[in-house]
C-alpha positions as CSV (number, residue, x, y, z in Angstrom):
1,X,0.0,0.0,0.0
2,X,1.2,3.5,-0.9
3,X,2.6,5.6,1.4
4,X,0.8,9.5,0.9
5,X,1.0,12.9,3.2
6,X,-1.7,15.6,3.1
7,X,-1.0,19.0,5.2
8,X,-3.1,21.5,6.1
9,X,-3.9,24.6,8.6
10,X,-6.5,23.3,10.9
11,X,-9.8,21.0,10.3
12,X,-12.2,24.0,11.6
13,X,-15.5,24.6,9.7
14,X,-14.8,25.7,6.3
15,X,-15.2,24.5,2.2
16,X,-11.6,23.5,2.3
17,X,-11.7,21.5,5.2
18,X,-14.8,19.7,4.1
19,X,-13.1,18.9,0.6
20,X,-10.3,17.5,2.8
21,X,-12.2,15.1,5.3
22,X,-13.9,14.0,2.3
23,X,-11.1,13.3,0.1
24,X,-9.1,11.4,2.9
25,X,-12.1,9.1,4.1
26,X,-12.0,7.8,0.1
27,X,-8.4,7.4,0.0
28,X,-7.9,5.7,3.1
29,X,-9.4,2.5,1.3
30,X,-6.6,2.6,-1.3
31,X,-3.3,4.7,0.6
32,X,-1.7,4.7,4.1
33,X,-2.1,8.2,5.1
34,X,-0.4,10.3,7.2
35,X,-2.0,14.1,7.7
36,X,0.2,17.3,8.8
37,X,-1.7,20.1,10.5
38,X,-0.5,23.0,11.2
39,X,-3.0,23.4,14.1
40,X,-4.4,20.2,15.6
41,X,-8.0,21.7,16.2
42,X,-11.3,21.6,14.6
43,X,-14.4,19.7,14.8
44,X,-13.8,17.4,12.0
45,X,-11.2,16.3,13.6
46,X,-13.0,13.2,14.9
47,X,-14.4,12.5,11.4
48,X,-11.8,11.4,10.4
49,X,-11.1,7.5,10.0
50,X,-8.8,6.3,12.6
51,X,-6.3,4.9,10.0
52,X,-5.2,8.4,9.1
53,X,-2.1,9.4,11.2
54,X,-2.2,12.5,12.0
55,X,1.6,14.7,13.1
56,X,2.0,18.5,13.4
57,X,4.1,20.7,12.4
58,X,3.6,24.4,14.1
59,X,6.5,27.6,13.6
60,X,7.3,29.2,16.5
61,X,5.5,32.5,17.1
62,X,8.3,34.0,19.5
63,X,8.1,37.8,18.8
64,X,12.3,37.8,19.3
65,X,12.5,37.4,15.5
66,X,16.4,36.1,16.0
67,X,15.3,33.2,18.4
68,X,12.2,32.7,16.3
69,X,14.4,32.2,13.5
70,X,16.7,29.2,15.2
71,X,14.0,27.8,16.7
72,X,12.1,27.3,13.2
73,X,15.1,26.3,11.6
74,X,15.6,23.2,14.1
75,X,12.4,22.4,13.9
76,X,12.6,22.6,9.7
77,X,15.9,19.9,10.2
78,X,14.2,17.6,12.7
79,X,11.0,17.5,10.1
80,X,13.8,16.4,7.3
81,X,15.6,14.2,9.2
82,X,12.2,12.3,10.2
83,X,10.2,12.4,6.8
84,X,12.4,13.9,4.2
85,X,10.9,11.5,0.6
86,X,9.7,8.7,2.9
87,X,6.2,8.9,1.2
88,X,5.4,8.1,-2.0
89,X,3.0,11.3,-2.5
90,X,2.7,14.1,-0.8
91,X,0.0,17.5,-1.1
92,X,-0.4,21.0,0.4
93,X,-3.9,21.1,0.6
94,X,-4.2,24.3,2.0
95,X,-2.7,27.1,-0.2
96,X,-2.1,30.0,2.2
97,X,0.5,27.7,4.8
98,X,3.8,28.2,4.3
99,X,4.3,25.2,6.9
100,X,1.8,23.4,4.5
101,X,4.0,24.1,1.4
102,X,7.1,23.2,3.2
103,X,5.9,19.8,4.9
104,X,4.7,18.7,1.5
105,X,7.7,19.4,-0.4
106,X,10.1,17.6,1.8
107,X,7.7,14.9,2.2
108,X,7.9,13.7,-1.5
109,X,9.2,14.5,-4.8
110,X,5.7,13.3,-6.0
111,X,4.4,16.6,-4.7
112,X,1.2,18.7,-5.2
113,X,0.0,21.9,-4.3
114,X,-4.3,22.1,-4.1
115,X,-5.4,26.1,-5.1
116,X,-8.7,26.5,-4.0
117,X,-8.7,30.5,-4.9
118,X,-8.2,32.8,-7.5
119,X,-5.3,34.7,-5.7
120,X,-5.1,37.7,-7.8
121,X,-8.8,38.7,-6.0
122,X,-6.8,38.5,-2.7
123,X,-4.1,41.1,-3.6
124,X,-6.7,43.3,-5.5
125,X,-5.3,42.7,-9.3
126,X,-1.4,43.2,-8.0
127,X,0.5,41.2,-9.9
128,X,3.8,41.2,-8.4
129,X,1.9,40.7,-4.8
130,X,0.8,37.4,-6.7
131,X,4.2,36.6,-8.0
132,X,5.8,37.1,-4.8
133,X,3.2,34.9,-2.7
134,X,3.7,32.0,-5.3
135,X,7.0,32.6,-4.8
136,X,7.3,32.6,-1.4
137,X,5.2,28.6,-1.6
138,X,8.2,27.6,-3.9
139,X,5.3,26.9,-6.3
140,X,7.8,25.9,-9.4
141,X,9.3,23.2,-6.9
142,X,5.9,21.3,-6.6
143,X,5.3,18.6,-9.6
144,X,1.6,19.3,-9.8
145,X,0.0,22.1,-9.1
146,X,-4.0,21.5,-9.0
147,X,-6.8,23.8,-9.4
148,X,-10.5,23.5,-8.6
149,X,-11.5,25.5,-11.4
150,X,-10.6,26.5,-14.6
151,X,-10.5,30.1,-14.2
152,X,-7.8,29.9,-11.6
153,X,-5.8,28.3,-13.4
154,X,-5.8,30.5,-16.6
155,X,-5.1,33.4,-13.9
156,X,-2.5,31.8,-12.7
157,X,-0.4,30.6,-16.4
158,X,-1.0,34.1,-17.1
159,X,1.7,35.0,-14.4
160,X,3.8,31.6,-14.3
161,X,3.3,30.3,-18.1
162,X,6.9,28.2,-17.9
163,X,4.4,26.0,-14.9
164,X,1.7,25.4,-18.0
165,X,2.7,21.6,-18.2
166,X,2.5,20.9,-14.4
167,X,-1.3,23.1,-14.3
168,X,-4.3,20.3,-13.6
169,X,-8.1,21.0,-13.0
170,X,-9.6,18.6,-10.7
171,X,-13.2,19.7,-8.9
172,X,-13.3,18.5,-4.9
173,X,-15.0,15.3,-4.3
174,X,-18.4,15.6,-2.5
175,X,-20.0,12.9,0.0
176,X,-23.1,13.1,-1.5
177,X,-24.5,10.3,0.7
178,X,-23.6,11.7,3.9
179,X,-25.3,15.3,2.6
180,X,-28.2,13.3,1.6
181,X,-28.4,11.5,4.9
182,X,-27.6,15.0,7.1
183,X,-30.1,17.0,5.0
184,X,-32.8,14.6,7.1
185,X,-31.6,15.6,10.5
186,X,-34.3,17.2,12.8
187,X,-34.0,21.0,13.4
188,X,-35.8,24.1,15.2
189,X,-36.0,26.1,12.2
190,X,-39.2,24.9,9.9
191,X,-40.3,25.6,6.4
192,X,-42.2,28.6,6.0
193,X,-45.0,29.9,3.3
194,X,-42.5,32.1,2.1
195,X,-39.5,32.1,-0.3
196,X,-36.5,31.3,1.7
197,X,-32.7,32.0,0.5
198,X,-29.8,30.2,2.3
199,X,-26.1,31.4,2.0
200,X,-23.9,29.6,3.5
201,X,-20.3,30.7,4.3
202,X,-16.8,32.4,6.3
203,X,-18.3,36.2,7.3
204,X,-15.8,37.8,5.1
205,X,-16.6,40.8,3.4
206,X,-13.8,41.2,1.2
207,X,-14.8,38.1,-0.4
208,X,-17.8,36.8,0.2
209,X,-19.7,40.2,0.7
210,X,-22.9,39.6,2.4
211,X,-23.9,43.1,2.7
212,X,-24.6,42.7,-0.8
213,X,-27.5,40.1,0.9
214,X,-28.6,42.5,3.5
215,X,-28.7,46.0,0.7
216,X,-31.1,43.6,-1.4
217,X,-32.9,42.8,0.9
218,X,-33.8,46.0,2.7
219,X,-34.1,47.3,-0.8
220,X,-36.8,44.2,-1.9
221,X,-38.9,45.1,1.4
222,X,-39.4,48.7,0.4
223,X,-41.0,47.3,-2.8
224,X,-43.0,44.6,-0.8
225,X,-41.5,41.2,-1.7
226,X,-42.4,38.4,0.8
227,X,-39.4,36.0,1.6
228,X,-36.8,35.5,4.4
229,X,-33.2,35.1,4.2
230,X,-31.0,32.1,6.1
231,X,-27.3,33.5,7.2
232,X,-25.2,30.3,8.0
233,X,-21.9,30.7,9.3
234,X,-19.6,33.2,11.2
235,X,-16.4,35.2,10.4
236,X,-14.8,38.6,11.2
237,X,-17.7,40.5,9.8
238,X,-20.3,38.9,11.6
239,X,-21.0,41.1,14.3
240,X,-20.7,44.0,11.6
241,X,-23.7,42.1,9.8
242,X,-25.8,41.6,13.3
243,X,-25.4,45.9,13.8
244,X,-26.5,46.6,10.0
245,X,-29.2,43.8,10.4
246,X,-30.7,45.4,13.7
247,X,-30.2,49.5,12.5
248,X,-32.3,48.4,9.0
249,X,-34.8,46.6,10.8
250,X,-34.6,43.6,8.7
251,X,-36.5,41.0,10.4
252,X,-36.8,38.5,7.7
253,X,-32.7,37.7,8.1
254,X,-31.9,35.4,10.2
255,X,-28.5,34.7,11.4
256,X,-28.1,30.9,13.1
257,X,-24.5,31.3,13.4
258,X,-21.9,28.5,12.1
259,X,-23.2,24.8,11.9
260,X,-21.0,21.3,11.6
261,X,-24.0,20.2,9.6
262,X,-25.7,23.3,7.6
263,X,-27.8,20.8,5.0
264,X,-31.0,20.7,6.7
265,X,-31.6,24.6,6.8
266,X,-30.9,24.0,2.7
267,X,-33.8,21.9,3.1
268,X,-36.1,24.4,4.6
269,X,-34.9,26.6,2.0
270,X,-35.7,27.6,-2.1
271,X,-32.8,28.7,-3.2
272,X,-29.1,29.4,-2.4
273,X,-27.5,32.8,-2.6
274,X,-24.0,33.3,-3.3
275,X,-22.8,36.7,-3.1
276,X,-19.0,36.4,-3.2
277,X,-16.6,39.0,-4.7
278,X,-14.1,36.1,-5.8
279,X,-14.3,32.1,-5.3
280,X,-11.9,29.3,-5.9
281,X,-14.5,26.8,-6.7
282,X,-17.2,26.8,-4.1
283,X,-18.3,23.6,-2.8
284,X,-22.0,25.5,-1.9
285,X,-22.7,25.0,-5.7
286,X,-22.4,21.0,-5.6
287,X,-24.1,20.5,-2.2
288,X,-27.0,22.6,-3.6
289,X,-27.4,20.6,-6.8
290,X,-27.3,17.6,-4.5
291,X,-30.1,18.6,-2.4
292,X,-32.1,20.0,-5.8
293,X,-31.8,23.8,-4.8
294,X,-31.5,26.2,-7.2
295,X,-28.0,28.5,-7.0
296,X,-28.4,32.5,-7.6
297,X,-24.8,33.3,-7.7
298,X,-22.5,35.9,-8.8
299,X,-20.1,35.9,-11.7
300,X,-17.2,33.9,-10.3
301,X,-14.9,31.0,-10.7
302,X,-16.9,28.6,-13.0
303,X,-20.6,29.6,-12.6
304,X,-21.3,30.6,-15.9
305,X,-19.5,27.0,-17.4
306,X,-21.1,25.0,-14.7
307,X,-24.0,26.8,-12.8
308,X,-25.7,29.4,-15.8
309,X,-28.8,27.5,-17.5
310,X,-28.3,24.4,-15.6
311,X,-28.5,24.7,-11.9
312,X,-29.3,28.2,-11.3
313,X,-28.9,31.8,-12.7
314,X,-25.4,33.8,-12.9
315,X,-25.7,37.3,-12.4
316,X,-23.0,40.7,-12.0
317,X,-20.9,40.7,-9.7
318,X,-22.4,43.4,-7.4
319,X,-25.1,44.2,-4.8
320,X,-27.1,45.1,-7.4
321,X,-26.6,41.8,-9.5
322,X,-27.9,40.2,-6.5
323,X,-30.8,42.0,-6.1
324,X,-31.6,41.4,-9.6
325,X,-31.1,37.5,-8.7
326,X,-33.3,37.6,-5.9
327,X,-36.1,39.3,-7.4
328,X,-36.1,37.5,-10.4
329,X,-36.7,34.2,-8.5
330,X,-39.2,35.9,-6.5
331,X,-40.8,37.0,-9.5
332,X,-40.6,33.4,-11.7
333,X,-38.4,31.1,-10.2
334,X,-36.1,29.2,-11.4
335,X,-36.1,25.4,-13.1
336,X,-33.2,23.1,-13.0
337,X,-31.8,20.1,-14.5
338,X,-31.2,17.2,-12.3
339,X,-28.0,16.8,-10.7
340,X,-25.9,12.8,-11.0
341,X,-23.2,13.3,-7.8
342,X,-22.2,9.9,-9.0
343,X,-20.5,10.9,-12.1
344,X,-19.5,13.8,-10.6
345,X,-17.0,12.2,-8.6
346,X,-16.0,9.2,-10.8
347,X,-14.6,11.5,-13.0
348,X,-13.0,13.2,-9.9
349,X,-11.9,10.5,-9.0
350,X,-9.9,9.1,-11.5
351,X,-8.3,12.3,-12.0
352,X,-7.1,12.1,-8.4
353,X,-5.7,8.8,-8.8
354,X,-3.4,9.9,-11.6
355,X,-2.6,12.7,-10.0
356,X,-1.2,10.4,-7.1
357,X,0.2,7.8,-9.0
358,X,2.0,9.7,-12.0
């Protein structure tokens, strides 16, 4: 049995770590698997299967930056001494750790890095920011370098065409079963007469921008539309989003805060809302077409490819795109084609297995 490494920050709530859990409870039937985190905390930590072995590997944080400095270089040597090629693959699944990129390079020569973002949104279109952060990964030492969608990965050739051979698109693998099975569990919150929307989410406003929800909505009340809107998940800007919720005096938001198992408020609901500024490839869309819910979603990473005329309807990238979105499902709906998860991740899957085994 092959010998494979997968590090990462944390296994906190979040579309990355999900991808992750998921992606190692398949591959655990097939590798030996050892996982690095970076911080050993997170409440998937217990989903995972107890084959996976799990090691960290933490910098120092000492403010002395001269002792900080020996102290991660030890610890750099005593992770090479222990580990340096003894697997025979070896990923950095989460983009932004440097410990991440590092564990998985020394690891294996069979290396990968996983980018789950279109960077370039991160630094606000500044190219040598995004050259130097790629940089800084040691992103031409990795053998593959994977993307989740395909816009990301023409961004990024665009900056690094001499990586163009080692650029792959490969989509996360979704547990279908284990949404379809959580999407029945019992909750407080009930159906109502009305149109619901769900989002889903990190409170982040620089990218996922859920003012956009809550100027929409105050904007759809004044004209008298009849719906309430579901606010899953918690962030930095949450608390900003409680104040502007209370001063508008939007009572048909609700916030429920973060949950380890959102699907059943997607059942109680008509239609996700996805008002990002910038996505990687956002797992929302494929647990929505999972559970037959209809996506409104800004223009980013793949939608218009994958999501426009299919599952849902695409719209600008801005508050008002969104309110567009939402009143044009209040005002018609919107129909969808039915969804097969199970070709969805066969083809993932094979991918993944070349990807490994290459």
């Amino acid at each position: 049995m092959k010998k494979i490494l997968f590090s990462a920050y944390s296994l906190d709530v979040g579309g990355i770590e999900t991808a992750l859990v998921t992606l190692l409870k398949y591959l655990v039937k097939e590798y030996e698997i050892t996982l690095v985190l970076e911080k050993k905390q997170g409440i998937f930590l217990k989903d995972l299967p107890k084959e996976i072995k799990i090691i960290t590997y933490s910098p120092s944080t000492i403010k002395f930056m001269p002792i900080r400095k020996v102290i991660n270089l030890f610890k750099q040597l005593k992770f090479k001494i222990r580990y340096k090629n003894k697997f025979d693959f070896a990923a950095d699944f989460a983009t932004y750790s440097m410990p991440a990129s590092f564990t998985a390079r020394v690891a294996s020569k069979n290396n990968t890095i996983w980018i789950h973002n279109n960077y370039m949104n991160f630094y606000d279109d500044d190219i040598i920011k995004y050259r130097k952060f790629f940089k800084s990964l040691k992103i031409e030492n990795f053998k593959k370098i994977v993307f989740v969608s395909d816009l990301d990965k023409k961004v990024f050739i665009a900056q690094f065409p001499e990586l163009t051979k080692n650029t792959v698109v490969c989509n996360n693998l979704i547990d279908f079963e284990k949404i379809q099975k959580f999407s029945n569990e019992e909750i407080e919150e009930k159906r109502e007469s009305i149109p619901t929307f769900i989002n889903v989410g990190r409170h982040d406003e620089k990218q996922k921008k859920i003012s956009r929800i809550i100027d929409a909505t105050e904007k759809l009340n004044k004209q008298g539309y009849k719906f309430k809107v579901i606010l899953v998940g918690k962030g930095t800007a949450t608390k900003q989003y409680e104040q502007v919720i209370k001063e508008k005096g939007l009572d048909n938001i609700k916030m429920l805060g973060a949950k380890k198992n959102p699907y059943p408020y997607f059942k109680i609901s008509d239609a996700f809302l996805l008002s990002s500024q910038f996505e990687g490839y956002p797992v929302v869309f494929v647990e929505s077409q999972i559970l037959g819910l209809p996506i409104i979603t800004t223009d980013v990473s793949d939608s218009k490819k994958d999501i426009q005329g299919k599952y849902g309807l695409v719209v600008e990238n801005s508050e008002k795109g969104v309110y567009k979105g939402m009143k044009e499902f209040l005002d018609k709906g919107i129909k969808t084609l039915k969804f097969d998860p199970e070709k969805f991740n066969e083809d993932i899957i094979e991918k993944i297995r070349s990807i490994i085994n290459d």
